[in-house]
C-alpha positions in Angstrom: 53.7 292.0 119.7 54.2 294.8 122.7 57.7 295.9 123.2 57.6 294.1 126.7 57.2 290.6 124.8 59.9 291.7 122.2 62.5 292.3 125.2 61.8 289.8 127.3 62.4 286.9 124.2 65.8 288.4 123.6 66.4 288.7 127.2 65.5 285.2 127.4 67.9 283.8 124.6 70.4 285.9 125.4 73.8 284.8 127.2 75.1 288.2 128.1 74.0 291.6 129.4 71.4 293.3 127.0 71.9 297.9 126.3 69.1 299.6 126.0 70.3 300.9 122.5 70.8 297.2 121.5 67.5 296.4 122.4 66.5 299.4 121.0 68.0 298.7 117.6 66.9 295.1 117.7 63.1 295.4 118.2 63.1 299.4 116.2 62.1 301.2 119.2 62.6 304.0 120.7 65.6 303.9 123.9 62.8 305.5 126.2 60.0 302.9 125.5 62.9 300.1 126.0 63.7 301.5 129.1 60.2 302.0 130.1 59.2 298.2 128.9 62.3 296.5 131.0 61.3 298.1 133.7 57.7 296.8 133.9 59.2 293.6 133.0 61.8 293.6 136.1 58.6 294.2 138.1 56.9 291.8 137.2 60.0 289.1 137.4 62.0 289.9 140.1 59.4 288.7 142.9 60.2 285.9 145.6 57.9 283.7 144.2 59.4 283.6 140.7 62.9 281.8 139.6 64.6 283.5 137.5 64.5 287.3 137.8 65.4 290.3 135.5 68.7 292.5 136.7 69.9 295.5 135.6 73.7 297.1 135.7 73.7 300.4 134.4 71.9 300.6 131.4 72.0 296.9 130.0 69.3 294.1 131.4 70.4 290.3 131.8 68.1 287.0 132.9 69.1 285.8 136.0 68.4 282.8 138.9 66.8 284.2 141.9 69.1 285.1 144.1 67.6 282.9 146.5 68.1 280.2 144.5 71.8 280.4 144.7 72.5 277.1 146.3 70.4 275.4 144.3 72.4 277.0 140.7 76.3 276.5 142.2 75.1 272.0 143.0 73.9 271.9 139.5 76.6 274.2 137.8 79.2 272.7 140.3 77.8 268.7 138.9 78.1 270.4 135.0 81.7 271.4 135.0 82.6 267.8 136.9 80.5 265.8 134.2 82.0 263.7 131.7 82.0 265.2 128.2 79.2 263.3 125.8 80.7 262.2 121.8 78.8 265.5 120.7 80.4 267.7 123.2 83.8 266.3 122.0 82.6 266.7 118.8 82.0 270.2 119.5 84.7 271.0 121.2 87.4 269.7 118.5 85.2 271.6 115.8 86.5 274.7 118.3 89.6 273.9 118.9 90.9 273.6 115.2 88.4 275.5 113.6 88.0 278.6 116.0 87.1 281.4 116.3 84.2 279.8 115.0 80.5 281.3 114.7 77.5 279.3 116.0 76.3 279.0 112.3 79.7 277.8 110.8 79.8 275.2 113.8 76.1 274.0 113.4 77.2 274.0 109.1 79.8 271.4 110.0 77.8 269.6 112.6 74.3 269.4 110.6 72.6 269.8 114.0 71.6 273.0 116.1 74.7 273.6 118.9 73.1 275.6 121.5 72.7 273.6 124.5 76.7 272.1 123.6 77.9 275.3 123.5 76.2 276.4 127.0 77.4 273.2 128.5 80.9 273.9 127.2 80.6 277.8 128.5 79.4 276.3 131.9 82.7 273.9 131.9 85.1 276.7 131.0 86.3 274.7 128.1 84.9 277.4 125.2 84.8 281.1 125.6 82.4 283.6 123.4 84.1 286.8 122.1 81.9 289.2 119.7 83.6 289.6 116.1 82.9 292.9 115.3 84.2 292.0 111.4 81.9 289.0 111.5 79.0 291.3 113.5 78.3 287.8 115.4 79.7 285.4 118.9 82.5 283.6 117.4 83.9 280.5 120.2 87.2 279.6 120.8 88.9 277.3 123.1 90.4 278.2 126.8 93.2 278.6 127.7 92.3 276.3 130.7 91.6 273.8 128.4 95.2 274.4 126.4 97.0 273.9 129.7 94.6 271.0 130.3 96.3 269.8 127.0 99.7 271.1 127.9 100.2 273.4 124.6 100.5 276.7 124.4 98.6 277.7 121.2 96.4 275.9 119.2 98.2 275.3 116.1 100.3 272.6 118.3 97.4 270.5 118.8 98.2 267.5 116.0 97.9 267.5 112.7 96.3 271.2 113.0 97.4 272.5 109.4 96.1 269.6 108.1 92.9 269.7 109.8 92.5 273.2 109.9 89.7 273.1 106.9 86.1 272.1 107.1 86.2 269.0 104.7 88.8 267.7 106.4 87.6 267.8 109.8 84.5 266.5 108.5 85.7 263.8 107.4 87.9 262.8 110.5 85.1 263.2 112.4 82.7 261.1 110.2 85.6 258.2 110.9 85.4 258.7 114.6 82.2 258.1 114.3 82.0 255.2 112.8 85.0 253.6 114.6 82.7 254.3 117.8 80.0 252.8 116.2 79.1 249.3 115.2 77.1 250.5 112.2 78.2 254.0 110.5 76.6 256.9 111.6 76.1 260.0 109.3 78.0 262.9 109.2 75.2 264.9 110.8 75.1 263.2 114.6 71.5 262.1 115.4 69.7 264.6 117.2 67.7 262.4 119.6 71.3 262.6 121.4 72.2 265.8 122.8 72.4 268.7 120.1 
């Protein structure tokens, strides 16, 4: 694999501005051959014909839409926030709200299924916001306070029965409840993943 290939996958996957030196100490490069490899790549991207182009601010590199494109982004972000929530998403979202801050891992332990398009659709709605843990070395998620007003409570421990359901197994198993209240057959703890992840 060339360093160029190396970036541009963790530019791709990544939700936030890239450093050099984290890039660096990622793919065990050297800063200069980083630097040297992002550019090529912005080269290469940031061209009319292209979609999604390759910006830089300062010394840290981030995926973007074209700039072009702009009209095209703010309709389809703009229909994302307004869109009804699916029973994953709420899923999700209450796995946040009690259990948060709350690593993608820890979420996608409780949930059985991979998170990552729930947790950009959430991001894109401004219900969920990503902080980095330096204790945990990883994104932890927590609720908005948008969405708390939404609610009207101040904190989260006044949402109800919080202490109670402030604990893996028991959120688990109020969920798996939900569920099957929703459902006309019981569905398993782990929602199916032919419905949005």
């Amino acid at each position: 694999m060339t360093t160029k290939q190396l970036i541009e996958s963790l530019l791709f996957i990544s939700g936030r501005p890239m450093s050099e030196s984290k890039l660096a100490e990622i793919t065990q490069k050297d800063v200069k051959e980083v630097r040297g490899a992002a550019e090529e790549l912005m080269s290469g991207w940031n061209v009319p014909e292209r979609g999604v182009h390759i910006i830089k601010t300062g010394s840290s590199y981030q995926m973007a839409t074209n700039p072009e494109l702009a009209y095209l982004v703010k309709d389809f972000v703009k229909a994302e926030q307004s869109g009804e929530l699916s029973r994953p998403s709420l899923e999700t979202l209450t796995i946040i709200a009690y259990r948060g801050p709350i690593t993608k891992a820890e979420l996608e332990q409780i949930r059985g299924v991979n998170c990552s398009l729930i947790l950009r659709n959430l991001l894109i709605k401004g219900l969920v916001e990503a902080h980095e843990d330096q204790e945990k070395m990883a994104t932890v998620y927590t609720i908005t306070f948008d969405l708390l007003k939404f609610l009207g409570i101040n904190r989260v421990e006044e949402l109800p029965e919080y202490q109670k359901l402030n604990s893996d197994e028991n959120l688990r198993k109020l969920l798996e409840q939900k569920i099957e209240q929703a459902s006309d057959e019981p569905v398993p703890p782990a929602v199916s993943q032919a419905e949005e992840k």
